[in-house]
C-alpha positions as CSV (number, residue, x, y, z in Angstrom):
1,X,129.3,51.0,150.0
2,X,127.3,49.6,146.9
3,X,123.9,49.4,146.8
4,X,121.9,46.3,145.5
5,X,120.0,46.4,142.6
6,X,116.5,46.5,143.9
7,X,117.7,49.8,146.2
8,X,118.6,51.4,143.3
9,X,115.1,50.1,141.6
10,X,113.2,51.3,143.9
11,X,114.8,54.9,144.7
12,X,114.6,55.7,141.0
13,X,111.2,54.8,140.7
14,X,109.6,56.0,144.3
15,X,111.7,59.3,144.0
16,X,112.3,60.0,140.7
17,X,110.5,63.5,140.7
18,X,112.2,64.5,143.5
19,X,115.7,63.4,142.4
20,X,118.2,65.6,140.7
21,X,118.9,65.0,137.1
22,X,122.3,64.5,138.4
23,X,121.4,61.7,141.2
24,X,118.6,60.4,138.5
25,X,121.8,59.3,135.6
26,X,123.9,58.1,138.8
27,X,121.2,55.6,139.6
28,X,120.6,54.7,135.9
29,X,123.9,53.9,135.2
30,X,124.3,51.8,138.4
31,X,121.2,49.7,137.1
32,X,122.6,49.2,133.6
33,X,125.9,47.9,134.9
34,X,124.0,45.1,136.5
35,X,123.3,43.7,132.9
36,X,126.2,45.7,131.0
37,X,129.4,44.1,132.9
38,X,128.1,40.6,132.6
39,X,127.5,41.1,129.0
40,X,130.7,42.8,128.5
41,X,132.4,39.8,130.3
42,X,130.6,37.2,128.2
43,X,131.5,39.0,125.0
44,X,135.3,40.2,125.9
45,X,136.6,37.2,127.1
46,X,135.6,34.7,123.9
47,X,136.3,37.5,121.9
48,X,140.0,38.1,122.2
49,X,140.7,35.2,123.0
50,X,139.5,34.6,119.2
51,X,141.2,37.1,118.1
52,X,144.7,36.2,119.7
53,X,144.4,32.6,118.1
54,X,143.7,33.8,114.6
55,X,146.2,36.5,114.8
56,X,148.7,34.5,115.7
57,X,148.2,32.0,113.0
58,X,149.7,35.0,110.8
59,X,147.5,34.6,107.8
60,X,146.1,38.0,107.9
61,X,148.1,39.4,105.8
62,X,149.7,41.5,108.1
63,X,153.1,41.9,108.8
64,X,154.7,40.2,111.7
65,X,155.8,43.1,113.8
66,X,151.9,44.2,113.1
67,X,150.8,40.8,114.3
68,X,153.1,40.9,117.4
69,X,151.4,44.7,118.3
70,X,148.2,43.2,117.9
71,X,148.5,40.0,119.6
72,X,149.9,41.7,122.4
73,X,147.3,44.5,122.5
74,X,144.8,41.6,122.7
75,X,146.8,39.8,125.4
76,X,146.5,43.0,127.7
77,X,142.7,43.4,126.8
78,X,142.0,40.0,127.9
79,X,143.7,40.6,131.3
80,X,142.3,44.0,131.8
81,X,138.9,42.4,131.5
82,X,139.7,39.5,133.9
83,X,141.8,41.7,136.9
84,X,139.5,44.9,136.1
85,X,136.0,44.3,134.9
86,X,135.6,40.4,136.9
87,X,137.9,41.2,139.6
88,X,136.8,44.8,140.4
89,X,134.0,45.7,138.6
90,X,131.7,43.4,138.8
91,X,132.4,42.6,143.0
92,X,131.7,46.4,143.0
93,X,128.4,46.1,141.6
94,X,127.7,42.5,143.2
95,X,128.9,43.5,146.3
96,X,126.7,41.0,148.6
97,X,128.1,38.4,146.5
98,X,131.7,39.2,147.3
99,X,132.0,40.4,150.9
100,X,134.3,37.2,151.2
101,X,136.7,39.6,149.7
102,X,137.2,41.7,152.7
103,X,138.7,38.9,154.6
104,X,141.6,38.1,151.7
105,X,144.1,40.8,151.9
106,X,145.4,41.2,148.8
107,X,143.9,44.4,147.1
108,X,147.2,46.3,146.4
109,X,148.7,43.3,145.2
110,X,146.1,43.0,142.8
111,X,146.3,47.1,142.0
112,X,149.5,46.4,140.8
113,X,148.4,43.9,138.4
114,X,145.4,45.8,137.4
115,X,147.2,48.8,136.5
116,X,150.1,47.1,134.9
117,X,148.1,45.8,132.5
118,X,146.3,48.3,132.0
119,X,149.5,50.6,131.4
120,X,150.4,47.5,128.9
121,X,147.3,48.0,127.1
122,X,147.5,51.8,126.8
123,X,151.3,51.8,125.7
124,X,151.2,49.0,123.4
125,X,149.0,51.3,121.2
126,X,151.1,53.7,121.4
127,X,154.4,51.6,119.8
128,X,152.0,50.1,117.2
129,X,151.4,53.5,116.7
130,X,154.7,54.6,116.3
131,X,155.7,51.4,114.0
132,X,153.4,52.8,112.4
133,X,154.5,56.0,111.4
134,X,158.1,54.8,111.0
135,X,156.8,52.0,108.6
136,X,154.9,54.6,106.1
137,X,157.0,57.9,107.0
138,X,160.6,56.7,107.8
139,X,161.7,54.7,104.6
140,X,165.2,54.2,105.7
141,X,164.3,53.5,109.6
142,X,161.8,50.9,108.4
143,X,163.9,47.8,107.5
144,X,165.8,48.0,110.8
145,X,163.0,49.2,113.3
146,X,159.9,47.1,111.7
147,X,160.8,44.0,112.5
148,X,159.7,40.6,114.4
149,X,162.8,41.1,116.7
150,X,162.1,44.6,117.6
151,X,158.6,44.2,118.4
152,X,159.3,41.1,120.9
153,X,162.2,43.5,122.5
154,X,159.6,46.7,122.4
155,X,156.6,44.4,124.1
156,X,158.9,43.3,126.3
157,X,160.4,46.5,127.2
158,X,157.1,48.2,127.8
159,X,155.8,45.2,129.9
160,X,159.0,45.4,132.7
161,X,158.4,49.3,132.5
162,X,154.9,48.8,133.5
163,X,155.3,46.5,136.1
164,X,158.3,48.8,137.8
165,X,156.4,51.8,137.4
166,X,153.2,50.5,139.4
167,X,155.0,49.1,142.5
168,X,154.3,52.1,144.6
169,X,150.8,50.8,144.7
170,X,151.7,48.6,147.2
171,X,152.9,51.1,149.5
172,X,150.2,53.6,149.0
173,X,147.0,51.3,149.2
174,X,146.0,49.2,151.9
175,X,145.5,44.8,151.5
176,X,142.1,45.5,152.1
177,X,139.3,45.9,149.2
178,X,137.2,48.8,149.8
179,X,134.0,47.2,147.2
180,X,133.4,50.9,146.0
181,X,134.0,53.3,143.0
182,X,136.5,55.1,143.3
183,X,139.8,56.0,140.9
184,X,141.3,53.0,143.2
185,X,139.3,50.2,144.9
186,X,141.4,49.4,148.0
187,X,141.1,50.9,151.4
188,X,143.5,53.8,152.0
189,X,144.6,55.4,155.1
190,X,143.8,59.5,155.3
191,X,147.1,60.3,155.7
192,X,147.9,58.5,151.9
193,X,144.7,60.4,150.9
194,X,145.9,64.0,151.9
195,X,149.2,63.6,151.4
196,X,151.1,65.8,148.7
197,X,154.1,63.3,148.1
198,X,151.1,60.7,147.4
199,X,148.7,62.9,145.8
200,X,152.0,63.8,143.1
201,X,153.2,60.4,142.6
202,X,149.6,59.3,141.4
203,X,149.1,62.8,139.8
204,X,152.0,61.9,137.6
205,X,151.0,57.7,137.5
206,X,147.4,59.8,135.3
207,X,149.8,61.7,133.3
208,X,151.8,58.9,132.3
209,X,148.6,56.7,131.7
210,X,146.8,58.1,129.3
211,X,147.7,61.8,129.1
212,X,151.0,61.4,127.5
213,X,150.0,58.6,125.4
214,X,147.4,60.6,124.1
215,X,149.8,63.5,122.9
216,X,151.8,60.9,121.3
217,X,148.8,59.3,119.5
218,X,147.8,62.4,118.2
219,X,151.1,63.3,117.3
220,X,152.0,60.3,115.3
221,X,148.7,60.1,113.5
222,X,148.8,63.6,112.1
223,X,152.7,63.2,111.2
224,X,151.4,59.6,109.3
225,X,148.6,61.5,107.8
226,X,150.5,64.4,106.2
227,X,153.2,62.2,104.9
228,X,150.2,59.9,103.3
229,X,148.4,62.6,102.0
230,X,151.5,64.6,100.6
231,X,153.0,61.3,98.6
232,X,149.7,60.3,97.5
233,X,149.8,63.7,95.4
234,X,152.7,63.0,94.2
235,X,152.4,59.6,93.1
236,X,149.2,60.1,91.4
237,X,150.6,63.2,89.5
238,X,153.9,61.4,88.6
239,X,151.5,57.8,87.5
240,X,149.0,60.0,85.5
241,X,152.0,61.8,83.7
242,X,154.2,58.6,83.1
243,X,151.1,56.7,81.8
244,X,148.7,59.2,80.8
245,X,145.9,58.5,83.3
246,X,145.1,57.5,86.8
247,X,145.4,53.5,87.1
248,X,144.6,51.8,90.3
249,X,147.5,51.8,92.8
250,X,148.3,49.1,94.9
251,X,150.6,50.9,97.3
252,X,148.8,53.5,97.7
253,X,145.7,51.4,98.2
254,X,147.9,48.9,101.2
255,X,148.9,52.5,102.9
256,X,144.9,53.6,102.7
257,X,144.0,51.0,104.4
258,X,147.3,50.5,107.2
259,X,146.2,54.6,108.3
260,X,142.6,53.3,108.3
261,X,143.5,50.5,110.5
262,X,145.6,52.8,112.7
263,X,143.6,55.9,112.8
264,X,140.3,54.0,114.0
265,X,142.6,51.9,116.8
266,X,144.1,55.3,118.2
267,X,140.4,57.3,117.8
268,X,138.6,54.4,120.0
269,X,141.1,54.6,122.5
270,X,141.2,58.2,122.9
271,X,137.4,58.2,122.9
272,X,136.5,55.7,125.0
273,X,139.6,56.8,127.7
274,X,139.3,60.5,127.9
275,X,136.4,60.6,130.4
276,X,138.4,58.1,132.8
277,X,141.4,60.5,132.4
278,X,139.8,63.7,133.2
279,X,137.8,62.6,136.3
280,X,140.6,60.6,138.0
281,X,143.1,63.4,137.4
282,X,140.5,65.9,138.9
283,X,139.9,63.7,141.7
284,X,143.2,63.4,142.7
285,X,143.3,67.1,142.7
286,X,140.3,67.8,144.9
287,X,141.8,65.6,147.4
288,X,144.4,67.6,147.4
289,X,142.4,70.8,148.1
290,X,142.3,72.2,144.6
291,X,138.8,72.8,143.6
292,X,138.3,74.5,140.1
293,X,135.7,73.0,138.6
294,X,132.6,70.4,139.8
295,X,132.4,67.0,138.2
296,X,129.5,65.0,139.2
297,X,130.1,61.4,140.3
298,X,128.1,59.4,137.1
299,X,131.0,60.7,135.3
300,X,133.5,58.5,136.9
301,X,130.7,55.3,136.5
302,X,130.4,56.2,132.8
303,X,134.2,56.7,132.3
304,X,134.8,53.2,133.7
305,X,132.0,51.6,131.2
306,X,133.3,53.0,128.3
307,X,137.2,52.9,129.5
308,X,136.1,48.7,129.5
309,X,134.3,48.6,126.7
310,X,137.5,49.6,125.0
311,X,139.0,46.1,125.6
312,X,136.4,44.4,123.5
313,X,136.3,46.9,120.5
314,X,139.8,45.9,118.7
315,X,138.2,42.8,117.3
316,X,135.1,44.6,115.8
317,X,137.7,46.9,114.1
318,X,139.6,44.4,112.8
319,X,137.0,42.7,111.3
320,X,135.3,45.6,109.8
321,X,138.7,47.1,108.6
322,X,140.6,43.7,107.2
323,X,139.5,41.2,104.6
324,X,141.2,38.3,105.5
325,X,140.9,38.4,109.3
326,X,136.8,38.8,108.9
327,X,137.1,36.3,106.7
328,X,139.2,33.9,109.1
329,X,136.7,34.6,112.1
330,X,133.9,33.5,109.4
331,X,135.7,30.0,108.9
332,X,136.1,29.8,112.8
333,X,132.4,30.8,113.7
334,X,130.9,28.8,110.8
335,X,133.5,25.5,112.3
336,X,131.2,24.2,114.4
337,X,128.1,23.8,112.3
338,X,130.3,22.4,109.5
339,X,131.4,19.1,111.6
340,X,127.9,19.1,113.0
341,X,126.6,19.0,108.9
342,X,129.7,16.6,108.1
343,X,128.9,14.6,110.9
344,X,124.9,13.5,110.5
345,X,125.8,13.5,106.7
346,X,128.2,10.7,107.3
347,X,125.0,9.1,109.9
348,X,122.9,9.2,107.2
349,X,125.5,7.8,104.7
350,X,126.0,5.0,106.9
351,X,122.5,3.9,106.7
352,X,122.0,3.6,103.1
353,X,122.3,0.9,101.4
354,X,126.2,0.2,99.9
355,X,126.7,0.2,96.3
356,X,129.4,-1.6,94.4
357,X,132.5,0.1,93.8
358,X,131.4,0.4,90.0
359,X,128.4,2.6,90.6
360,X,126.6,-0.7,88.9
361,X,123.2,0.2,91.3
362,X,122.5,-1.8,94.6
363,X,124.2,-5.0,95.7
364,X,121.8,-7.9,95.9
365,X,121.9,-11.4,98.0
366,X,122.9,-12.9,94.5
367,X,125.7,-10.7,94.5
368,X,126.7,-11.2,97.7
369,X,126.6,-14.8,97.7
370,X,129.1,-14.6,94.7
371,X,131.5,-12.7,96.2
372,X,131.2,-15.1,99.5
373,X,129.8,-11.8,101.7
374,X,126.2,-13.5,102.9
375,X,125.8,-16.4,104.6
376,X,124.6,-19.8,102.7
């Protein structure tokens, strides 16, 4: 069980010196999730949901299979952070606030949402990744596979997958929510705990979420990278022959900045994922009574922070690595204070004094008898 924030206060504090540095970072960490997944959730949510509306404006200048990756990945962010970090995380942490929850029996239902989005977020990196590669490596694949149709038919595609492939959650958890940290959140029976066929099938659930999408991240990315790097040798060589010198070169320059995009997309998700991976994969495996190596609990509570923090990083990237969309999330943020401007401006227009339609200076109760406006 939880403890409240005031235990954990007071334990760090009273018994700091006699604390191990390991039990010392566990309570830390609890303290700052107190204030980090409320700020998290403030941020998130607004945050792609902004991004999903400008994105799907398409006036980015990105591609529409692009926009339909991104859109998407921002879709599955914005659930992970309402079924993970609201509906988990933060009852974890707030447990005295949410004891209502052991009465509704619902948890493995809501495991299979959790992780099917989750599994949506993860492998819908992995096909941007791989449009990718096919867009800048695969010249002849590219008109067929990089296209508006595809993308709706690979989302798609990947979303069933997902939801088929985390159905056996209901059958190993329990409908009751455990309100702790652990790789899962439910209540589990021993017998699911120490079983082989179990501890396998959720062995294998870790490899296909994230392990193999990592290998395939990596993969693609290096394969992008050397094709980049060995045509941008050739071009410049065959430009600086053809004309003498080395002109500015706008495909090169719209391929610079696609691997930029991609490369800082894939490293943030491997970064901020790798933790989670390694501890719940060990986990598993201790359960199962193979014990290699220790790993001390604040690992799992600082994979889960920065496994989250992952669904509210896209939109900083985008901004920082495309004109147009930082520009576009300008116009939105500055919207507000424009109508406010627009709107005491017109206030104050309306209590000035009217002039005549020739700019001839103020209209007077001689001219306003003339035209019949005043009364006699």
């Amino acid at each position: 069980m939880g403890r409240s924030l005031s235990w954990h206060l007071y334990s760090l504090s009273a018994y700091y010196d006699l604390l191990p540095l390991e039990s010392r970072i566990y309570r830390a960490l609890r303290i700052i999730q107190y204030i980090y997944y409320p700020i998290l959730t403030i941020v998130g949510v607004p945050v792609n949901l902004l991004t999903i509306g400008i994105l799907s404006r398409g006036k980015c200048g990105l591609s529409k299979c692009v926009t339909r990756y991104l859109v998407a990945m921002s879709a599955a962010d914005l659930l992970v952070i309402i079924l993970d970090l609201i509906l988990r995380h933060i009852s974890i942490v707030y447990w005295e606030q949410f004891l209502f929850l052991w009465s509704i029996p619902v948890c493995n239902i809501h495991a299979i949402l959790l992780y099917t989005v989750t599994d949506c977020s993860v492998w819908f990196t992995v096909t941007f990744t791989f449009d990718r590669f096919v867009a800048i490596c695969c010249q002849k694949l590219k008109s067929k596979y990089c296209s508006k149709t595809t993308s709706a038919v690979v989302v798609g595609t990947v979303t069933v997958l997902s939801c088929l492939k985390n159905i056996f959650w209901y059958f190993m958890l329990t409908g009751w929510y455990g309100l702790w940290n652990f790789p899962w959140f439910c209540d589990v029976t021993m017998g699911v705990l120490e079983s082989r066929v179990w501890g396998t099938i959720e062995l294998l659930h870790n490899i296909l979420t994230p392990a193999i999408p990592f290998v395939l991240i990596l993969l693609l990315n290096a394969l992008t990278v050397r094709h980049i790097l060995v045509s941008s040798r050739g071009r410049r060589r065959l430009r600086a022959h053809s004309s003498g010198e080395s002109r500015r070169d706008p495909e090169m320059e719209s391929r610079r900045k696609s691997i930029i995009l991609l490369l800082v997309i894939s490293g943030n998700f491997i970064l901020l994922w790798a933790l989670l991976m390694m501890y719940s994969m060990w986990r598993r495996m201790l359960n199962l009574g193979y014990e290699s190596v220790y790993l001390p609990d604040f690992l799992l509570e600082l994979g889960f922070m920065l496994q989250l923090l992952s669904c509210c990083t896209n939109t900083a990237i985008y901004a920082v690595t495309q004109t147009q969309f930082r520009e576009l999330v300008k116009n939105v943020l500055k919207y507000p204070f424009t109508q406010l401007l627009n709107s005491i401006n017109d206030q104050r227009g309306g209590g000035c004094y009217h002039g005549d339609r020739a700019g001839a200076g103020p209209v007077t109760m001689e001219t306003e008898r003339k035209r019949g406006l005043s009364p006699r």
